[in-house]
Structure formats: structure tokens, C-alpha cells
DOTORFI-847657 format. One record per residue (C-alpha): residue number from 1; residue in one letter; x, y, z. Coordinates in steps of 0.1 Angstrom, whole numbers. Example, Ala and Ser with C-alpha at 12.3 -4.5 7.8 and 13.67 -1.06 7.14 Angstrom:
BEGIN
<r 1,'A',<123,-45,78>> <r 2,'S',<137,-11,71>> 
This chain:
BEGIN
<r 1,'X',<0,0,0>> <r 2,'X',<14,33,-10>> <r 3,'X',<6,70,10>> <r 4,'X',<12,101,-11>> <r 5,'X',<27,125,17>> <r 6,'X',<40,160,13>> <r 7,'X',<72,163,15>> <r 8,'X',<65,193,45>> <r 9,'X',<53,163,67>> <r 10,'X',<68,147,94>> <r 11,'X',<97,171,101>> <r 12,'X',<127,168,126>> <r 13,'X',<151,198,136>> <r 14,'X',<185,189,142>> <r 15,'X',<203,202,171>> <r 16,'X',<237,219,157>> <r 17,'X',<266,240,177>> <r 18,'X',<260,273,185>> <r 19,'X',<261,299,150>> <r 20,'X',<252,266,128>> <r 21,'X',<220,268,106>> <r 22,'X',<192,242,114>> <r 23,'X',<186,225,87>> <r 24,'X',<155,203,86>> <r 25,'X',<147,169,75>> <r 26,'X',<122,141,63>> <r 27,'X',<128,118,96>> <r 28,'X',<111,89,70>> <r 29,'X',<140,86,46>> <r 30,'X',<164,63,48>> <r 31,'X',<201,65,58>> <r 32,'X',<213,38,34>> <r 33,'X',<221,59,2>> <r 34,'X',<198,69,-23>> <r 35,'X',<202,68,-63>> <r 36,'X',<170,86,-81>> <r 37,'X',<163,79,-114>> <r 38,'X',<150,107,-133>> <r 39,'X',<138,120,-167>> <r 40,'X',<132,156,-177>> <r 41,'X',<98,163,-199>> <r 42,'X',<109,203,-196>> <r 43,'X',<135,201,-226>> <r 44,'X',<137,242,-222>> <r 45,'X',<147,240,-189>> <r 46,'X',<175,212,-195>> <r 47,'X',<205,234,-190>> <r 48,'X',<194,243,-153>> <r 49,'X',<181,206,-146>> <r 50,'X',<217,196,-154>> <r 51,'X',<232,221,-131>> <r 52,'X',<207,213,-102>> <r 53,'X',<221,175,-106>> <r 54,'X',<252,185,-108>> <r 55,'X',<253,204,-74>> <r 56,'X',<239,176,-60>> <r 57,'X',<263,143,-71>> <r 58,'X',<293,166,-62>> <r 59,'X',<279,176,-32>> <r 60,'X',<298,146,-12>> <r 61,'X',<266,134,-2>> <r 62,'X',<260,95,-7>> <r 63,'X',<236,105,-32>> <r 64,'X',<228,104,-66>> <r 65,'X',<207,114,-94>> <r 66,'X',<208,99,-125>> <r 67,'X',<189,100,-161>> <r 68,'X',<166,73,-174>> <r 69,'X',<134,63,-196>> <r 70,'X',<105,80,-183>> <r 71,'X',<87,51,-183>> <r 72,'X',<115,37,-155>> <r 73,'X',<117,74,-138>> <r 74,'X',<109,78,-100>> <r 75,'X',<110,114,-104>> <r 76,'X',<98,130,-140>> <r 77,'X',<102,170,-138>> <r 78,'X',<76,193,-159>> <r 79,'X',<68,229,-162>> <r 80,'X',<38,239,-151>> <r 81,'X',<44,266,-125>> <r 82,'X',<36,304,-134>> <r 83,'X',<63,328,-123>> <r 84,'X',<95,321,-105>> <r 85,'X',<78,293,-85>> <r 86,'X',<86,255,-81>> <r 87,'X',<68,228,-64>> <r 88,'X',<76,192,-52>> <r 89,'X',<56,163,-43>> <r 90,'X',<69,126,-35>> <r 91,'X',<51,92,-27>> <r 92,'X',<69,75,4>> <r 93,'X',<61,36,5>> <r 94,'X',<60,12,35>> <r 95,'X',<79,-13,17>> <r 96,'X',<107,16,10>> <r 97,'X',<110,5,-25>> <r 98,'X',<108,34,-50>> <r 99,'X',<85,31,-82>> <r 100,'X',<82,50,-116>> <r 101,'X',<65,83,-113>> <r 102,'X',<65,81,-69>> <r 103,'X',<79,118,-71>> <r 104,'X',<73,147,-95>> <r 105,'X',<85,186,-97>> <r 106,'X',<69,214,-113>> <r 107,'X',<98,240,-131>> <r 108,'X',<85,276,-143>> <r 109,'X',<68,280,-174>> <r 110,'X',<95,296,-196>> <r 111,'X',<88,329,-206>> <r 112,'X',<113,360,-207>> <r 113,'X',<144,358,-220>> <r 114,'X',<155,322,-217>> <r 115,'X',<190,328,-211>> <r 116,'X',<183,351,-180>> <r 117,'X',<154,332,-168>> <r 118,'X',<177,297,-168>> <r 119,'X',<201,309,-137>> <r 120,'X',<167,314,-113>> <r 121,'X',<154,281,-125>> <r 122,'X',<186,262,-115>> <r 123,'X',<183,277,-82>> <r 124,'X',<148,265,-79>> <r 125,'X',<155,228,-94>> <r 126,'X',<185,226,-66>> <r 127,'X',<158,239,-44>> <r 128,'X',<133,212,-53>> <r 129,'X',<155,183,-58>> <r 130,'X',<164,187,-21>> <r 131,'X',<128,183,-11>> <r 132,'X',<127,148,-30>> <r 133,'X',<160,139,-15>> <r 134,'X',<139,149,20>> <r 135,'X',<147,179,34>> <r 136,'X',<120,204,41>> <r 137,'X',<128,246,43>> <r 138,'X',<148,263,65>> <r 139,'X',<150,298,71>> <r 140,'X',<171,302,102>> <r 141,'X',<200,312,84>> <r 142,'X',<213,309,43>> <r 143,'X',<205,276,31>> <r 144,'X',<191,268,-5>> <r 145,'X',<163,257,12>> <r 146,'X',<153,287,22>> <r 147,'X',<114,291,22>> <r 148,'X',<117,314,0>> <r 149,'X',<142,323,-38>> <r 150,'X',<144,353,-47>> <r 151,'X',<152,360,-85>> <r 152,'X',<190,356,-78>> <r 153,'X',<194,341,-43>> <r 154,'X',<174,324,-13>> <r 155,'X',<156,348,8>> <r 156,'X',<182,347,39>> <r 157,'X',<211,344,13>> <r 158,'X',<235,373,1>> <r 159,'X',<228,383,-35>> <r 160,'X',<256,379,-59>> <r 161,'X',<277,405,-75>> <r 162,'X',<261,423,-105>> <r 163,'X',<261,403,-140>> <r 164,'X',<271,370,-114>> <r 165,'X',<251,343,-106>> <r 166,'X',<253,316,-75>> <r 167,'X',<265,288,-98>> <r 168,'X',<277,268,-62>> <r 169,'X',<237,264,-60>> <r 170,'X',<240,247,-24>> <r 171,'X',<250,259,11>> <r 172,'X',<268,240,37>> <r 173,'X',<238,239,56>> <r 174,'X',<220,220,25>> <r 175,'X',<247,192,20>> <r 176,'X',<254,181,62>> <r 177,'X',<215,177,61>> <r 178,'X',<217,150,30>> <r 179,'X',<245,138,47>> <r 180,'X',<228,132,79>> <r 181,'X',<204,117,57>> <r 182,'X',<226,92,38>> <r 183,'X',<261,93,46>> <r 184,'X',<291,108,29>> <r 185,'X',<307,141,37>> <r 186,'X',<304,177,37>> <r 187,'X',<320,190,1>> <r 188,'X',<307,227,0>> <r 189,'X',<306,242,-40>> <r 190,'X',<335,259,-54>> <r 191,'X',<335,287,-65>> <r 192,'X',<303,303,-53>> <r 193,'X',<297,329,-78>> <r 194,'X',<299,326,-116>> <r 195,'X',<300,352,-142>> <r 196,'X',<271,349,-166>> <r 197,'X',<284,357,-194>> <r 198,'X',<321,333,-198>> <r 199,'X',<354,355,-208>> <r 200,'X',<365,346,-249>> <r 201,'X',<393,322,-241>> <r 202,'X',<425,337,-249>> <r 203,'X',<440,319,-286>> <r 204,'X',<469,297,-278>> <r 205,'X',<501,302,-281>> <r 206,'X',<518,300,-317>> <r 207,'X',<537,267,-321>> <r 208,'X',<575,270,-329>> <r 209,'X',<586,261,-362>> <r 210,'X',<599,225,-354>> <r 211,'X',<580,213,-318>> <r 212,'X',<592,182,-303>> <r 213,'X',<573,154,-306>> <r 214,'X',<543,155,-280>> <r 215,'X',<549,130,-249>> <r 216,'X',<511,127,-243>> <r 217,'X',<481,104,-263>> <r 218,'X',<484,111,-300>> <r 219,'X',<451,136,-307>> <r 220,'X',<422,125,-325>> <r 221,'X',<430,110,-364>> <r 222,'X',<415,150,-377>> <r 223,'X',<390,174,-376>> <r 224,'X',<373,157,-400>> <r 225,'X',<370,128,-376>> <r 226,'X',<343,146,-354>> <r 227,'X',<302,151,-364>> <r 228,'X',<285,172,-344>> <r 229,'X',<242,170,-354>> <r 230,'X',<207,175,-339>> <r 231,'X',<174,173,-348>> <r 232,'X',<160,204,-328>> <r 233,'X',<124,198,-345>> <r 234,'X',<117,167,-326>> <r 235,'X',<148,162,-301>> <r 236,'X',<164,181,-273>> <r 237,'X',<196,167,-275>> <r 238,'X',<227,174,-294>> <r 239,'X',<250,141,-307>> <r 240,'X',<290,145,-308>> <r 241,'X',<305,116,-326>> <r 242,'X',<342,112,-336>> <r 243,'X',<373,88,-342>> <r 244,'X',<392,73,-314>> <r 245,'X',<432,80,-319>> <r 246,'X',<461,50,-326>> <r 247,'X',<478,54,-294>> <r 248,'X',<474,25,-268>> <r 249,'X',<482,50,-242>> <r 250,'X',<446,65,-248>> <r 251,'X',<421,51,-219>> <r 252,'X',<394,82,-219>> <r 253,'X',<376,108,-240>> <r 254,'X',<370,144,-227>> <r 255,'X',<343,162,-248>> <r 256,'X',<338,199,-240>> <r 257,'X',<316,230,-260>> <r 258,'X',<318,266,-258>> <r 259,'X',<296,297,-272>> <r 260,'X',<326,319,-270>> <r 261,'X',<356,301,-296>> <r 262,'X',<368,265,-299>> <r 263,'X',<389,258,-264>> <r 264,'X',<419,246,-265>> <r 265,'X',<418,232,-227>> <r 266,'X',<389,215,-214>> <r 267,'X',<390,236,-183>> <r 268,'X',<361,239,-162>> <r 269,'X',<335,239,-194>> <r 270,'X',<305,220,-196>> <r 271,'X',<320,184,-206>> <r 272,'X',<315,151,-207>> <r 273,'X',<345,122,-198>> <r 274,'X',<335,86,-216>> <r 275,'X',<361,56,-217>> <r 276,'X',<379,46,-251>> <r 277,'X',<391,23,-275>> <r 278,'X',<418,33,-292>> <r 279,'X',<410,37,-329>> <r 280,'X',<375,29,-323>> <r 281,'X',<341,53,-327>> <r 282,'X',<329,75,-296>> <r 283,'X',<299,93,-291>> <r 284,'X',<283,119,-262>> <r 285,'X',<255,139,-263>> <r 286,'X',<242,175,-247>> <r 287,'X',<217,193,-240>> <r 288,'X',<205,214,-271>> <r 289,'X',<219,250,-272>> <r 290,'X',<201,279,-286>> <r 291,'X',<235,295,-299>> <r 292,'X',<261,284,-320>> <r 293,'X',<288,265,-300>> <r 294,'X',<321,250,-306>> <r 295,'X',<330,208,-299>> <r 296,'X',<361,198,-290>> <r 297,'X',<372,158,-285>> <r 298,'X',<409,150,-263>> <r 299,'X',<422,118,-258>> <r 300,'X',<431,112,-226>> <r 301,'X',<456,89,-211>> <r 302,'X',<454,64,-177>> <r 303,'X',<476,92,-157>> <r 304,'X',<450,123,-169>> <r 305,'X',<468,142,-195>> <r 306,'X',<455,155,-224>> <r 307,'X',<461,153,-262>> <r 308,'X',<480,188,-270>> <r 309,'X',<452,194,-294>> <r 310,'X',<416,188,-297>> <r 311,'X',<395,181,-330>> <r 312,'X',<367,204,-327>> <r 313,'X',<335,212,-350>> <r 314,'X',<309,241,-346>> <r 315,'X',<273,238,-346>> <r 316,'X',<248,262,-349>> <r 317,'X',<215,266,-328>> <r 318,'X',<185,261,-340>> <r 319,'X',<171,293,-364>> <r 320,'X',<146,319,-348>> <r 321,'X',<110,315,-364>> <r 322,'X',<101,337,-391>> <r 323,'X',<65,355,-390>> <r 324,'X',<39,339,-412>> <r 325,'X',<31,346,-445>> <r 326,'X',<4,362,-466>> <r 327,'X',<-14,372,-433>> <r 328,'X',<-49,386,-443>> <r 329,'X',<-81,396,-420>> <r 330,'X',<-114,398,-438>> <r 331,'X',<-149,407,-428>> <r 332,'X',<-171,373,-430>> <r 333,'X',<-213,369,-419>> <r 334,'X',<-218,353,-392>> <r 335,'X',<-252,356,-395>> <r 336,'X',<-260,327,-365>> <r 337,'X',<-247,355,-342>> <r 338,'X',<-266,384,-361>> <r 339,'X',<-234,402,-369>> <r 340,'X',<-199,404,-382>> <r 341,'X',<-169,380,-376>> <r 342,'X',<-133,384,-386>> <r 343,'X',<-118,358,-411>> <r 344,'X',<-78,354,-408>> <r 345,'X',<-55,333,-430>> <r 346,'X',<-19,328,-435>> <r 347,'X',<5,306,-444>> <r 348,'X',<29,295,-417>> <r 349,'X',<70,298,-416>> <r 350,'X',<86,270,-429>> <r 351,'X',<117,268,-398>> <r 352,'X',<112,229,-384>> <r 353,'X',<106,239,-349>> <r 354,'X',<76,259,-354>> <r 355,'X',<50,253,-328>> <r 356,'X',<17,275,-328>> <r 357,'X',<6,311,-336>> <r 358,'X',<-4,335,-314>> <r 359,'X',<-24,360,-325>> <r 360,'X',<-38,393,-306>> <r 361,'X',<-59,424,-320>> <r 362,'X',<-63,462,-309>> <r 363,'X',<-90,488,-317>> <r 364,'X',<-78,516,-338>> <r 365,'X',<-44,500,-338>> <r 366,'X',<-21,470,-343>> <r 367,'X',<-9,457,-314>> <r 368,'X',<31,454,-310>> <r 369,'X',<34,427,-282>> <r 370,'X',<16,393,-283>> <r 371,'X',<-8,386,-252>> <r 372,'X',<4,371,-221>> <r 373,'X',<-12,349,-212>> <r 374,'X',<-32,335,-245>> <r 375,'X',<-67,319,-245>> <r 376,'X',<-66,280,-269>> <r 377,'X',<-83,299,-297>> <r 378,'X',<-56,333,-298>> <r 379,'X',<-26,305,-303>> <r 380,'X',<-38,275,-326>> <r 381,'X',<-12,251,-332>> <r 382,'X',<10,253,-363>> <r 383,'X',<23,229,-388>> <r 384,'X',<55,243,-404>> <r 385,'X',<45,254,-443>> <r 386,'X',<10,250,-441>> <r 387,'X',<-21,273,-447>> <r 388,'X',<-45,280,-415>> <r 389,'X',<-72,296,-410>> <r 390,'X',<-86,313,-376>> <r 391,'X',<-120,331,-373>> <r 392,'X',<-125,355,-348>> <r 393,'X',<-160,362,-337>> <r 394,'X',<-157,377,-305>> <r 395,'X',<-178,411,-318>> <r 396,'X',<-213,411,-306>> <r 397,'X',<-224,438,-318>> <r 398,'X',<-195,433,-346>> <r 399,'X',<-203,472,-362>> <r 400,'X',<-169,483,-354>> <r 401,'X',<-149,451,-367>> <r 402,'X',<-131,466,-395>> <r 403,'X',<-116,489,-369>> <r 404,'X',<-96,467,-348>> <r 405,'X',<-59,453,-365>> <r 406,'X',<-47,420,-357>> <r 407,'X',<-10,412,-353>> <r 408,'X',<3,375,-355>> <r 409,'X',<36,359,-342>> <r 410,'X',<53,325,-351>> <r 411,'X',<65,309,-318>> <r 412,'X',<92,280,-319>> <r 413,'X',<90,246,-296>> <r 414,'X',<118,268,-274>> <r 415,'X',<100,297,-264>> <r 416,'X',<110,322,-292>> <r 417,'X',<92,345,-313>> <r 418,'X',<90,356,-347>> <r 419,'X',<84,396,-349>> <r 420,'X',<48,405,-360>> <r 421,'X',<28,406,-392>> <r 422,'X',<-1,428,-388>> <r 423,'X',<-32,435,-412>> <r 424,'X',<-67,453,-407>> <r 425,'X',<-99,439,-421>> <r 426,'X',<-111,444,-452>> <r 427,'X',<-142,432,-474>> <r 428,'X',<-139,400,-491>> <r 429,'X',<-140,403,-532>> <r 430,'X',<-179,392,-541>> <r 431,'X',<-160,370,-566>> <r 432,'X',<-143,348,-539>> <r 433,'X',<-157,323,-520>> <r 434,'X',<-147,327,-482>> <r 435,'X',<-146,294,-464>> <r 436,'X',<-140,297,-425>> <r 437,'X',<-126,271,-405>> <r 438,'X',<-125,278,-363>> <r 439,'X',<-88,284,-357>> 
């Protein structure tokens, strides 16, 4: 028999020395360890689910969260949260034997601009994945489960330097109370403060005219031996594949990207470290990036040097959504209604990732911004190429239809929008036949 418990309930305060913030804990969980499987259906929201995972495994904690099948997930994440809000919700079982779907967290809707909005929402998926791991808030002192997150820190919590964000995500306070929880040790975040935007790496060196012969793994075969592809219109993920080197010396792979210039160190980028066979195929994916980003492969040898060079390859992000095309309004009967409707058509962008249309209309005016929030009938889903048709009959009385101007915006699978296409009604052509189909 299973209970579905907030994760609020049944709450124990530690006692700590003097100065030390109290954390709190679930006094249900386990001490034993604890791996949670999990799979992310918020593919916009990838890059700070990575990050929240990442504080976590490196936290020193005997814990860890790792990706699988959602169909095999204990925990799935979604966005379905308005504003900078997040919410967690777990299903504790007597037998203490964890099940697909037992805990779930709710992520922001995206809105805003995405690379802003993805520093809060790491913050609040930290936040949230402590709750699943059993801790509750605490707001005797700064913790990252703090009650309350601010846009750029927890509530009791410094707030970082301007253009910096808290890319340490955890507090001391956070990890001793997993490790009470499960074992391990206290390994606070270093550094505590990122910049947002990363420094252009400095070109290397030029090589002299005859260098020695390198004493590390040979690098990879070329830069021809790398492939770098995605499929943003149906897949969130990015595929690096490449060419082991000859060198029997080679026992790893380090794959690293960068949005500023092809690296050529793996330094503290985002990476990825696989095991190799020399002079056979590797392959790694990411998350999908919105911006064009550089790939670079290193061999790696058993004592942890690098190849003196990496093969790289670029990769561009996805392309922005055009508007739509043709966009016409037309005055059409709607004689059930006594009165006037508005006929749109269009034909839609032809960029892969389109999603839906939104469409908005002002009196006297065309309207510059797209709504808000917008009802199912202002944003009909879009198929990339095709003709649609919307009818608006919202006017009752409709005498002063022809005066309001309707704008439309194409809006991609990520979040982004096309800029507008506006037109004002006019009368249809007694020649044509207007057929109207509910948008």
C-alpha cells in the first residue's frame, strides 16, 4: 500500500553548535544511500536541470541522481508553475521500494528571455531536488532551502555581484543535512559565484617552427573525424561523434563546448568524460543550445593528460521563427450571431521547430506585443508550411470590426518569437468564396 505524503510532513530539527543553521529533514527517509532515477519532460529548462544535478552528485553526499526512460523514472520533472515558482511532491512507500512516477516537480513556465530566466530556474531545481532527496525549508539562516528564492538568491542568502550568478547552487547547511540523511561528507561548491556571461578564451600560443614530438596520447585521427548534429524539430539533444586515436596509451575521452571560440583546454567547461578504444568510434550527447557552439574531442591517457590538441566542430543553434506569411483579415457573416466575424489566413514559416501562432488584436491599432497569457483559440497550433485559417467572432455587436488590426507571431518549440505581421480587415472580393474554419 502506498501513502502520497508531502514532502513538508513529518519534520525533525536537528540540534547543531552554536552559529550553525538548522537545517530540517524528512525523519522517513532512509540512511542507506539513495540513487533517483530521473527524466526531464521540460527540454527548455534542461540546461538548469543539469546544473541542479550536478550540485547535488558533487555535493559529497551519498547520493545520486541519475537520467533514465521515463517510463523507468521515480522522479519526472515538468513545467507547469507560473512565475519564479517550483513545487515538489513525493510518494513515500511502506515497503521503501521506490516506483516510476513516486515523485514529481513542477519548473517555471519559460517565458522571458530564456538565457536570464535559466540561472533562477537552477536555483529552484537545486531547491526542489532537495525536497525529493527529504529535506524540508529552513529559514534560520542561508540555506538553498530557504522558504523562499528570490530571482537571484534564497531569501536569507547574500545576493551575488552584479552580471554574477550563484553557480555553487548549495549551502553547507544544505549538504550536512543529505549527509545526515545518507552518509558521505560535507563538500561545499567551489566557486560560489559565476560570471554569466564566460570571458573569450585567450587563442593559444603559436607553435614553434619544429616542436618536439608530444609525450602525451596522440590527438584524434582530424578534424574531419568529429560530427556534431541535432534534430531540434523533434529532439532536445545534441550528438558529438568522432574517431578514437592509434595510441594505446589512450584510456578516456573528454568532450567539451563553448559559445565563445573553440577551447583549447577542457577547463572547467560543460564536458563530458566517456572511456575509449583506441581507434574505435565515440559518441556523447548535450543538451541542445540555442546559440552556436564550438565541440572539441581530447584523448586522454590512464595518468589524466590531455592530447596537445583537440578536433573540434561548430554547430549552430537552431534558427529563430520567421513570421507567417500572406497574413490577411477579412470581414465574414456570421449571420447565427446576427453580426460580423473576422476571417484570418496565413500561411505559416517554414523553420522545423515551429509550434503555434499566437495572434492578438487592438481597436484603432495593431498591437506590437503578443498577449500574455493567450486563451486555446488566440494561439492555434502550427504545422511548419501549411495554410490555416482562424475566425474570430468575439464582436457582438461586430459594427466596429473593420476597426480593430490584428497582429500574428510565429513561436518556436523553445520559447522564441518571430516579430509580428499585422493586417486590418477588409471586405472580401464578391468574386471569392470565403470558407471559414475555427482556428
Amino acid at each position: 500500500m502506498t501513502r502520497k505524503l508531502p514532502i513538508a510532513l513529518s519534520l525533525l530539527a536537528l540540534a547543531l553548535p552554536a552559529g550553525a543553521v538548522a537545517y530540517e529533514i524528512n525523519e522517513k527517509v532512509s540512511s542507506d544511500g539513495r540513487v533517483v532515477t530521473y527524466y526531464n519532460a521540460a527540454p527548455e529548462h534542461d540546461w538548469a536541470v543539469e546544473r541542479g544535478v550536478r550540485a547535488w552528485n558533487r555535493s559529497g553526499a551519498d547520493v545520486e541522481f541519475t537520467e533514465a526512460p521515463r517510463a523507468e523514472a521515480e522522479l519526472i520533472l515538468v513545467a507547469e508553475t507560473q512565475g519564479l515558482k517550483g513545487h515538489a511532491r513525493s510518494t513515500h512507500r511502506g515497503d521503501g521500494v521506490q516506483r516510476p512516477g513516486d515523485a514529481r516537480i513542477s519548473l517555471p513556465v519559460a517565458s522571458g528571455d530564456p538565457r536570464e530566466q535559466r540561472f533562477s530556474v537552477a536555483l529552484i531545481a537545486a531547491h526542489e531536488l532537495g525536497h525529493v532527496l527529504g529535506l524540508d525549508h529552513e529559514d534560520s539562516g542561508c540555506a538553498t532551502m530557504n522558504g523562499t528564492i528570490t530571482a537571484a538568491a534564497p531569501i536569507r542568502c547574500e545576493q551575488p555581484p552584479a552580471k554574477q550568478w550563484r553557480c555553487g547552487l548549495l549551502e553547507e547547511d544544505d549538504i550536512r543535512g543529505a549527509v545526515e540523511l545518507y552518509g558521505g561528507r560535507v563538500d561545499p561548491p567551489q566557486p560560489r559565484y559565476c560570471p554569466k556571461v564566460r570571458p573569450k578564451p585567450k587563442p593559444p600560443p603559436p607553435l614553434p617552427l619544429d616542436p618536439p614530438a608530444p609525450a602525451d596520447p596522440v590527438a584524434l585521427t582530424s578534424a574531419d573525424a568529429i560530427e556534431v548534429t541535432s534534430d531540434p524539430a523533434s529532439s532536445s539533444r545534441v550528438l558529438v561523434r568522432w574517431r578514437n586515436g592509434e595510441s594505446e596509451r589512450i584510456r578516456s575521452v573528454v568532450v567539451a563546448r563553448s559559445r565563445g571560440g573553440c577551447p583549447s583546454e577542457p577547463g572547467d567547461l560543460e564536458r563530458r568524460t566517456v572511456d575509449a578504444v583506441p581507434g574505435q568510434e565515440g559518441a556523447v550527447t548535450f543538451p541542445l543550445e540555442l546559440e552556436s557552439a564550438c565541440y572539441a574531442v581530447w584523448s586522454r591517457d590512464r595518468k589524466g593528460t590531455v592530447s596537445r590538441r583537440p578536433a573540434t566542430a561548430w554547430l549552430d543553434g537552431p534558427a529563430s521563427p520567421d513570421p507567417p506569411r500572406r497574413f490577411e483579415a477579412t470581414l465574414a457573416p456570421s449571420h447565427p450571431l446576427g453580426d460580423n466575424a473576422i476571417s484570418l489566413r496565413w500561411q505559416n514559416a517554414t523553420v522545423p521547430t515551429l509550434r503555434e501562432v499566437l495572434i492578438a488584436r487592438a481597436k484603432g491599432r495593431c498591437p506590437t506585443r503578443p498577449p500574455r497569457r493567450p486563451r486555446t483559440w488566440d494561439a492555434p497550433a502550427a504545422a511548419p508550411d501549411a495554410f490555416q485559417r482562424h475566425r474570430d467572432l468575439r464582436f457582438y455587436p461586430g459594427a466596429d470590426a473593420e476597426g480593430h488590426c490584428y497582429a500574428a507571431w510565429s513561436r518556436d518549440r523553445f520559447g522564441r518569437l518571430s516579430r509580428p505581421v499585422t493586417a486590418w480587415p477588409k471586405v472580401a472580393a464578391p468574386e471569392e468564396e470565403v470558407i471559414v474554419l475555427a482556428g
